[in-house]
C-alpha positions as CSV (number, residue, x, y, z in Angstrom):
1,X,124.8,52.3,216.2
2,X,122.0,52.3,213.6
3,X,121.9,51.4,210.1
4,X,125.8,52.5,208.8
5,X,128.6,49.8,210.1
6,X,131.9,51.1,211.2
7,X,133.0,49.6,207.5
8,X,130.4,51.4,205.6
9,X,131.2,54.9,207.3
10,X,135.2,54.6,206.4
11,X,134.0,53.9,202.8
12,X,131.9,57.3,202.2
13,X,134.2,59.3,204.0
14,X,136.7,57.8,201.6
15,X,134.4,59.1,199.0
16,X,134.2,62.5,200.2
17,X,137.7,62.8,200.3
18,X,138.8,61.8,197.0
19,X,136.1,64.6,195.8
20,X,137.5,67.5,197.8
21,X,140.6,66.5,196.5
22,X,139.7,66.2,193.0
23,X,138.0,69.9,194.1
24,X,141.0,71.5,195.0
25,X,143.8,70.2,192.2
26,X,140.8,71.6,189.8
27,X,141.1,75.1,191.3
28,X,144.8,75.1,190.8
29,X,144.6,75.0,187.1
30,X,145.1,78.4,185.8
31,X,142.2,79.9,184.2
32,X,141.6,79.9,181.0
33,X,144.1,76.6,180.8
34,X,140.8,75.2,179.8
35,X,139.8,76.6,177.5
36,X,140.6,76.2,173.5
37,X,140.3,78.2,170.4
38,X,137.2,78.1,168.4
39,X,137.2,75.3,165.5
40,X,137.3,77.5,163.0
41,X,140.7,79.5,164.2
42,X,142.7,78.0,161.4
43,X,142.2,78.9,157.5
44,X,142.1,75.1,156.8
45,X,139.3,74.5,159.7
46,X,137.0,77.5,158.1
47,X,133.4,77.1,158.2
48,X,131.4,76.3,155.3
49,X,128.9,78.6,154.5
50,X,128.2,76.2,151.4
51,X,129.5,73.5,149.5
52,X,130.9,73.7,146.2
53,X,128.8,73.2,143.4
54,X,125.8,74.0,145.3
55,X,123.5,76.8,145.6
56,X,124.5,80.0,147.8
57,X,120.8,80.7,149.8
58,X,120.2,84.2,149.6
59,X,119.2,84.3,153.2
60,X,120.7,85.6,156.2
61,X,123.8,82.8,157.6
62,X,124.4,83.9,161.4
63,X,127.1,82.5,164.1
64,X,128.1,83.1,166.9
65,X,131.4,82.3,169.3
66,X,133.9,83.4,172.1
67,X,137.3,84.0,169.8
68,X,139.1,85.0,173.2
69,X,141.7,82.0,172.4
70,X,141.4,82.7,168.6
71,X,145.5,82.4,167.1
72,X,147.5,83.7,164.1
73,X,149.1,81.5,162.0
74,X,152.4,81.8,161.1
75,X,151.9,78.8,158.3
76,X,148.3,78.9,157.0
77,X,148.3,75.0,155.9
78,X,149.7,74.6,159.5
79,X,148.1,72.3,160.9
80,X,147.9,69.9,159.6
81,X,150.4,70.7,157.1
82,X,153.1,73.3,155.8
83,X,153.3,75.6,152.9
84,X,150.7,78.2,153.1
85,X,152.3,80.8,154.0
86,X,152.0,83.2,156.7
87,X,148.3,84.6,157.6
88,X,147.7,88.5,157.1
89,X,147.8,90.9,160.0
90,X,147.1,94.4,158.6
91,X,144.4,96.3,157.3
92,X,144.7,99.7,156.5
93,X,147.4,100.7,158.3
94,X,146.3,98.5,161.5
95,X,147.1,95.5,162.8
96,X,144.8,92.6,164.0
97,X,145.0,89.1,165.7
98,X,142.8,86.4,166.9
99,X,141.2,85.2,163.5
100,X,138.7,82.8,162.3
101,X,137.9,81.9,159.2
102,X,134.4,81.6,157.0
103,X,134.3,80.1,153.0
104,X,131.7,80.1,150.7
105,X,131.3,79.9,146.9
106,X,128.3,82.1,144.9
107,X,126.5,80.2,141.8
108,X,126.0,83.2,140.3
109,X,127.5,87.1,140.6
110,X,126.5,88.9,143.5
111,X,127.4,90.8,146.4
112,X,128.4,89.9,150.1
113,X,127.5,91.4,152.9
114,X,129.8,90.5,155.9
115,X,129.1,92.1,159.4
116,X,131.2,91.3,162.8
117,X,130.2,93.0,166.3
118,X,130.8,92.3,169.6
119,X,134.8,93.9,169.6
120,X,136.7,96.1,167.6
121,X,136.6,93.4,165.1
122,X,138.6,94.1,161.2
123,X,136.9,91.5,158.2
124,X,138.6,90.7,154.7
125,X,137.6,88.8,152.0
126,X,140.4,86.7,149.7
127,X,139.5,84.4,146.7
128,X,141.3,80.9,146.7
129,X,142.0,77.8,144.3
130,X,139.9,75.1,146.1
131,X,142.0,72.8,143.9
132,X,145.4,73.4,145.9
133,X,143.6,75.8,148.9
134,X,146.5,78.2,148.5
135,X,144.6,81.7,149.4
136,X,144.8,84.4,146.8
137,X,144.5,87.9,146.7
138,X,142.6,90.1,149.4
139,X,139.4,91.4,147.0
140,X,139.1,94.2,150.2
141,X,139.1,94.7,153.9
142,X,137.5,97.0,157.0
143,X,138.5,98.0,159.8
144,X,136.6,100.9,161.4
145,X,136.0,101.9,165.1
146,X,133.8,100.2,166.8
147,X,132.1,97.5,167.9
148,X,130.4,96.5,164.5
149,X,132.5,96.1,161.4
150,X,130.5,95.7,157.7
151,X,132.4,94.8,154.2
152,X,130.9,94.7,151.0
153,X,132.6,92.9,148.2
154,X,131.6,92.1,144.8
155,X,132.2,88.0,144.0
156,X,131.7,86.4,140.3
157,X,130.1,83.2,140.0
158,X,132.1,79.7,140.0
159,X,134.9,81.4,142.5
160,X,136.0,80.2,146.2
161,X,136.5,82.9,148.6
162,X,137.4,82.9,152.1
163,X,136.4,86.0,154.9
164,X,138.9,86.5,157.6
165,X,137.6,88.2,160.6
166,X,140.3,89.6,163.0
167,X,140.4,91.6,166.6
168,X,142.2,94.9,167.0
169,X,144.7,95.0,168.2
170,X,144.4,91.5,168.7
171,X,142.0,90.4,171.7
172,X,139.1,88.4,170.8
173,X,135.8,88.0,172.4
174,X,132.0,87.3,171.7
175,X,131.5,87.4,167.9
176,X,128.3,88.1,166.1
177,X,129.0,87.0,162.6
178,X,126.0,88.1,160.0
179,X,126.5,86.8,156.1
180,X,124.9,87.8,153.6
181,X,124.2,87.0,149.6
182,X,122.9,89.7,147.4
183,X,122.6,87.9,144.1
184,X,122.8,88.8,140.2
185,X,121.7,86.2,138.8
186,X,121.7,87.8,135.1
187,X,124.8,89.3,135.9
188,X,123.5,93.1,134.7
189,X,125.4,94.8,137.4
190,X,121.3,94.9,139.2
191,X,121.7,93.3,142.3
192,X,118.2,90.8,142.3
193,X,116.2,93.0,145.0
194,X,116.4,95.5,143.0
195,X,116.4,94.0,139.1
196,X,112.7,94.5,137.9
197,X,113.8,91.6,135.5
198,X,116.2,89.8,137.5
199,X,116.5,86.6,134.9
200,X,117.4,88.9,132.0
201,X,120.5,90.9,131.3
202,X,119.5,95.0,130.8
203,X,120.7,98.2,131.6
204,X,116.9,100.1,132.1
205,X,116.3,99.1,136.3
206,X,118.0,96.0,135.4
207,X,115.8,95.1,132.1
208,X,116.5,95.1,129.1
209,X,115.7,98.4,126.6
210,X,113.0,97.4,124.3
211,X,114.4,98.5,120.5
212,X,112.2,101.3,118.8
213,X,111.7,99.9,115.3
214,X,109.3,101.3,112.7
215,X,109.1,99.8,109.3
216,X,107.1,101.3,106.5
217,X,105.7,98.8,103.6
218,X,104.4,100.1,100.5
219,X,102.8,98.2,97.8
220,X,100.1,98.4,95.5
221,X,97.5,95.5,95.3
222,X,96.8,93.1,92.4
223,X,94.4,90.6,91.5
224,X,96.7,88.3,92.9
225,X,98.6,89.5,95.8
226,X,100.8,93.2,96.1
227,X,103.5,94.7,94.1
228,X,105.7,96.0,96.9
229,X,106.9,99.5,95.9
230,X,109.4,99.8,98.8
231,X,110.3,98.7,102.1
232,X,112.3,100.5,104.9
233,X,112.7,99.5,108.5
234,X,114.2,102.5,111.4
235,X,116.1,101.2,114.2
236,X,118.3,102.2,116.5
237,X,121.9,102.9,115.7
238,X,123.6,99.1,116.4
239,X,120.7,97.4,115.3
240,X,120.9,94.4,112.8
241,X,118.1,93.9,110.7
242,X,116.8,91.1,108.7
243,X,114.4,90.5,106.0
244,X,113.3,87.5,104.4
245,X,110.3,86.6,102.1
246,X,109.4,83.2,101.9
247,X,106.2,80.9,100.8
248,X,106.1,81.8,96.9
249,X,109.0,84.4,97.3
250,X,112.7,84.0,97.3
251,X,114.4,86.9,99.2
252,X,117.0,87.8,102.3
253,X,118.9,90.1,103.6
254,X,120.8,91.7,106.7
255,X,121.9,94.6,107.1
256,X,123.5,96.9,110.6
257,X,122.1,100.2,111.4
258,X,124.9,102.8,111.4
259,X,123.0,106.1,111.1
260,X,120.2,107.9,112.7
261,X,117.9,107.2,109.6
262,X,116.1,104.8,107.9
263,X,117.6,101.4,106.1
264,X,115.9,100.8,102.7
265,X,115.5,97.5,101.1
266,X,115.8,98.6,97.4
267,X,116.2,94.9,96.1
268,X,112.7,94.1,97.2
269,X,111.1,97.1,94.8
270,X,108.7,96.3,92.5
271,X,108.7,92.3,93.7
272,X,104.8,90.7,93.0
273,X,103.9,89.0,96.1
274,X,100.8,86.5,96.1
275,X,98.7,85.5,98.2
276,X,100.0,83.5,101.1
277,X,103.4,85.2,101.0
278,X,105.1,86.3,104.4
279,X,107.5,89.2,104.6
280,X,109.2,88.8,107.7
281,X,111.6,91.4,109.8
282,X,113.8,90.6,112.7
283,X,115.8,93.3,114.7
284,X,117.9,92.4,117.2
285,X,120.7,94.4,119.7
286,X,123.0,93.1,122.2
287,X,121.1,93.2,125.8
288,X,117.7,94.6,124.0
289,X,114.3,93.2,123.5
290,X,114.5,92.8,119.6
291,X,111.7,93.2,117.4
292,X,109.7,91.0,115.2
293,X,107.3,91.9,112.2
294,X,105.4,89.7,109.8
295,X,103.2,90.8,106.8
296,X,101.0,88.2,105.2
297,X,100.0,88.3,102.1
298,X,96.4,88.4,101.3
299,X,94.7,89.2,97.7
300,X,95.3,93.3,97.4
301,X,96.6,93.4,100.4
302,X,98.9,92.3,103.6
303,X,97.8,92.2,107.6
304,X,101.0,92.8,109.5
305,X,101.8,90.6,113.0
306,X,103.9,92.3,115.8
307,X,106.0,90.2,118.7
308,X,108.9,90.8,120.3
309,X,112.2,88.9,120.7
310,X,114.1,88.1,124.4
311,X,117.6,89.4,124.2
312,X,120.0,86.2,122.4
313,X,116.5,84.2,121.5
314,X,114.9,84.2,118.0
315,X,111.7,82.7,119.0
316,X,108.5,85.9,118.7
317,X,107.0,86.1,121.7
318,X,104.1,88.4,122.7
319,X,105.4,89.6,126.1
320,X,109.2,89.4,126.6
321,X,109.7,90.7,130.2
């Protein structure tokens, strides 16, 4: 013989047994014995989409992965403990199985978008008390036919939800998941793609109305200033206007709009105003770009400055959106 000894040859056909072997007890597992349900089948094992306390990106969050072993849980806390409770099957009238299980918390109010294809898939999103991670109330659920399920649900800022997707009528399989965060960061109701002014608080495309204000100062001049004759100031209905006089002049008031006409400031009739005086007026409105006017006193007359006022701030600006 050449090369191999007798010993040598026993050893690799050794070898080659003990690998057919191994071969054939692998082939009489059942199938699927190896296989094991995703790691996010249980509500405790739910994937992130972010942490707590952090911010919720605003871009699309994508998985994908087989939920053919995906389970129901009779005890939600189970494992690795007990005391949840038992895990929701229904959904408009239907019943569905094989879950999994995606949290996340928004930093500010907004909207979710949740979207599951691949099967007849149902999705439902439930707040819960990260404290104690007992689940709460279902905020909504779908369940349409088809192959691709979408949800919308409105969230508020500082909560903890959880989404639940589920198979009807209970057979898992490839699953697309597609999140989604539609922000309000002003909390307006104007979801940010859409919010011209997505930083402010309004009602008008999501900015806030700009108050209409017209005040009317008449006075007559003097060697040393103005004798004011009268002052009025129209604003809408809800308004609150102040007027104060300062630098030589001692004078302020406030007063609500609650008619369609004109406020007059009687008390400041016939007032001599010199030179250097300011006559100020601040209207302001819930959610409304206020108004602020200034009249400085010169000799005989007054020059008048205009600004404008962000909604809650008393600082004059010249652009407030």
């Amino acid at each position: 013989m050449h090369g191999d000894s007798w010993e040598g040859v026993a050893v690799i056909q050794a070898v080659r047994l003990a690998v057919i072997a191994a071969l054939v007890a692998l082939a009489a597992v059942p199938s699927g014995a190896l296989a094991a349900p995703p790691s996010n089948d249980g509500y405790l094992q739910s994937i992130s989409i972010n942490a707590r306390n952090t911010t919720l990106t605003q871009d699309q969050v994508k998985d994908a992965r087989d939920t053919r072993e995906a389970t129901v849980q009779a005890d939600l806390f189970s494992p690795p403990s007990t005391g949840g409770g038992t895990e929701r099957t229904d959904c408009r009238g239907t019943s569905f199985g094989a879950t999994v299980w995606y949290d996340f918390h928004p930093h500010v109010d907004g909207t979710v978008r949740v979207q599951a294809t691949g099967y007849d898939a149902m999705a439902g999103v439930y707040e819960f008390d990260p404290a104690s991670s007992r689940i709460g109330s279902r905020l909504d659920c779908a369940n349409e036919t088809g192959t691709t399920e979408e949800l919308f649900v409105k969230v508020r800022k500082g909560k903890s939800y959880t989404i639940q997707i589920g198979a009807t009528p209970g057979v898992g399989g490839d699953l697309d998941f597609t999140f989604e965060y539609l922000a309000d960061t002003d909390g307006d109701g104007e979801l940010d793609p859409l919010d011209k002014c997505p930083k402010q608080p309004g009602t008008a495309d999501g900015c806030p109305v700009e108050l209409r204000v017209l005040p009317t100062l008449r006075a007559t001049p003097t060697g040393r200033g103005i004798r004011v004759r009268s002052l009025s100031v129209e604003a809408p209905r809800g308004s609150r206007i102040r007027v104060r006089c300062s630098r030589g002049c001692s004078f302020t008031q406030t007063r609500t709009v609650v008619a369609n006409r004109p406020l007059r400031f009687a008390r400041l009739a016939n007032r001599q105003l010199s030179a250097g005086a300011r006559l100020e007026i601040t209207v302001t409105k819930s959610r409304s770009i206020g108004s602020f006017i200034r009249y400085t006193v010169t000799r005989g007359n007054f020059k008048r400055t205009n600004r404008c006022l962000r909604p809650g701030s008393a600082i004059p600006r010249r652009t407030c959106k």
